[in-house]
N, C-alpha and C positions, 0 to 999 in steps of 0.2 A: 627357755634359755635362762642362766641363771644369771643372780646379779654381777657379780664379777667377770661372767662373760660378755654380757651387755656393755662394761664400765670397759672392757681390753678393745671392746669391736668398737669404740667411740658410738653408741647410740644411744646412752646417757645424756653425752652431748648433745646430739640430737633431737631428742627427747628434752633437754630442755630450752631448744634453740626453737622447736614448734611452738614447745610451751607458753613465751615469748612473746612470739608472734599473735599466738591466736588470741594471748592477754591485752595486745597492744588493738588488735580488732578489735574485740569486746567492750575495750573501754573507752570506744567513740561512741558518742550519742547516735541513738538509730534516727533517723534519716525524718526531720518534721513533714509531714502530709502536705505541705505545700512547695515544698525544694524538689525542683524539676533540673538540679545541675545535674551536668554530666563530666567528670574526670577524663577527657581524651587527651593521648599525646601524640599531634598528629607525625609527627617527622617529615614533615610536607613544608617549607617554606614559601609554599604560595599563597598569595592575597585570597584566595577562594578558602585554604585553610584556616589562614591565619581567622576571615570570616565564621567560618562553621566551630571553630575551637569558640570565639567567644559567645555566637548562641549556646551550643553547649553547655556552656562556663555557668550559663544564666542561669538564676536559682527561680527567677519568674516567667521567665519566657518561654511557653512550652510549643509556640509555633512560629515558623518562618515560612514567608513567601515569599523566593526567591528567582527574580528574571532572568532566566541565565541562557544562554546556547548551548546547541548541543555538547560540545566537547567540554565544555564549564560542569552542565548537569552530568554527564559521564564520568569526569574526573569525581565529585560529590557522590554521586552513587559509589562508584567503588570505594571511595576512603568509608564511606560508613559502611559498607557491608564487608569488606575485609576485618573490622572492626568491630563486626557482629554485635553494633549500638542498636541500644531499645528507642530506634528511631523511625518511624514509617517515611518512604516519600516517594513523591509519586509525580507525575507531570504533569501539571492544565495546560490542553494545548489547547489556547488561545490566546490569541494574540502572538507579538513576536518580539522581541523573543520569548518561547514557553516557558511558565513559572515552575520552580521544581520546589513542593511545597514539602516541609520538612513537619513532622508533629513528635515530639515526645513522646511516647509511651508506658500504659500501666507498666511495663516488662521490666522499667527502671525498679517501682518497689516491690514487684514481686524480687526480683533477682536480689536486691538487697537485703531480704527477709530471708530468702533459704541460703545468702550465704550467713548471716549472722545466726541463725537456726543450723546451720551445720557445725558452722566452730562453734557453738553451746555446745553440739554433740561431740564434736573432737575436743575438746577440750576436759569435757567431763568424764570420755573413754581416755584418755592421756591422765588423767589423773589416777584413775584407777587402776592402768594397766602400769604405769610407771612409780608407783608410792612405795 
């Protein structure tokens, strides 16, 4: 396509609205080896969330063990796996009520590395493809 069809179709625009973007990613510091937060927004206004958003939050706390009942640990199970968070967890049944322990996960830095490893690569293909 040539340049002035590009500029009539608004994907100049576009093109530099990515551009932007992927500049404004790029230029946060990649993530120190010991930051275990996690960015969720639960849209959940319950005490169970409001809980799980601030371990989350935690840049040190990479485990919780948490006593909860069933319909507690159910509610928790689904907000993190609708949420497809690099969070393991799992139930000790023992005792009562059974604890639903939550652990952090490598998945956090790998997944932060192949996204900032991809915008390198879109960004460098946008440069080239758009100059």
């Amino acid at each position: 396509m040539s340049a002035p069809a590009r500029e009539a179709a608004g994907l100049n625009a576009v093109a530099r609205d990515c551009a932007r973007r992927l500049d404004a990613l790029l230029a946060r510091p990649p993530r120190h080896a010991d930051d275990w937060s996690l960015a969720w927004n639960s849209n959940c206004p319950c005490e169970l969330c409001g809980s799980l958003s601030e371990f989350l939050a935690s840049p040190t706390r990479r485990t919780l063990e948490w006593p909860l009942a069933k319909e507690r640990r159910r509610h928790i199970h689904g907000r993190l796996d609708s949420a497809a968070l690099p969070v393991a967890h799992e139930t000790r049944r023992q005792g009562r009520p059974y604890t639903l322990v939550l652990t952090k996960t490598q998945e956090l830095f790998i997944r932060e590395r192949q996204n900032r490893d991809r915008a390198t690569a879109d960004r460098a293909w946008l440069a080239s493809a758009w100059t």
